[in-house]
N, C-alpha and C positions, 0 to 999 in steps of 0.2 A: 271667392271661389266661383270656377264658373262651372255653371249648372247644365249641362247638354242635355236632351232629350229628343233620340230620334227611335222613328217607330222601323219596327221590323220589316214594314213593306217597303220603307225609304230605304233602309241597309242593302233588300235585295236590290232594289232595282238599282242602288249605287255597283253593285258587284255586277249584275246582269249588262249593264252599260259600260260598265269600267270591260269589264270582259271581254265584249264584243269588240270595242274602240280599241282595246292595248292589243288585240288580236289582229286587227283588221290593218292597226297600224308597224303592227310589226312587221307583217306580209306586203307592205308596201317599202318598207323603210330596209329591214333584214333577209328577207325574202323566208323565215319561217317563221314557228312562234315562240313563245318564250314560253311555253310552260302555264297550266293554268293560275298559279299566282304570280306567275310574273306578269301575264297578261292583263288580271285582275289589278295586279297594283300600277302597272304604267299608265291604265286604260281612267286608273281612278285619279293618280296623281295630275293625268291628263286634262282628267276634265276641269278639276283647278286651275290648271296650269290657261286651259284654252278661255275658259272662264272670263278669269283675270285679264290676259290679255286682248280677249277681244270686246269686255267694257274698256278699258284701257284705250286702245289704239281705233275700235270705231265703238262708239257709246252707242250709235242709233242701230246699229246690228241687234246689239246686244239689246235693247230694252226689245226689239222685235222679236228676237229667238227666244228672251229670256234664259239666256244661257242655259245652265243645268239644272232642268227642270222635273225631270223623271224620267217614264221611259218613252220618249217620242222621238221624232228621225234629228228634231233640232240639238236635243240633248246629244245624240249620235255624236254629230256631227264636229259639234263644240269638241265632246270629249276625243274624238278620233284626230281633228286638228291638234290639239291639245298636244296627245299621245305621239302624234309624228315628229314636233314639233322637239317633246323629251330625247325621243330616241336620236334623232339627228344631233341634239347637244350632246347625249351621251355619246355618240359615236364618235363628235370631235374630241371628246377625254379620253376614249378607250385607248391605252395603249397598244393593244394589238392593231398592227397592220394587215389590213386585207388583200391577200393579192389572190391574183385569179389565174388560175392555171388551164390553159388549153390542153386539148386532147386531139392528137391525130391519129 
């Protein structure tokens, strides 16, 4: 069985971070936001997601930033890469096509 154990000050500041990054990356990626748990949950899955990949693909980044660390700009950063990162794959699943309509 596995045994987790995290503290309530680590939950918020995963949500206050997750928050910020799936917001911040929404408005880069979507151009609004998704709502506060959606934002929450892109911004968290993010930071996983950005985590992973950047021990992965530069190891020496990453012991520098220490990837997801709490609430500091590197953790941001990680998680908001992260977070763009999701929403660009989701956007190549999404079945709906975007088109843009002019106005004259």
């Amino acid at each position: 069985m596995l045994d987790i154990h995290i503290s309530y000050t680590a939950l918020l500041v995963w949500v206050l971070v997750g928050g910020l990054a799936g917001w911040l990356a929404s408005l880069v990626v979507r151009g609004s936001g998704l709502g506060l748990l959606g934002n929450i949950l892109i911004g968290v899955v993010g930071a996983f997601l950005g985590g992973l990949l950047l021990s992965l693909l530069l190891p020496s980044v990453f012991s520098a930033t220490g990837g997801f660390t709490g609430f500091n700009v590197s953790s941001l950063v990680v998680a908001f890469v992260g977070a763009v990162i999701l929403l660009l794959v989701v956007g190549l699943f999404d079945g709906r096509r975007r088109t843009h309509t002019s106005t004259t």
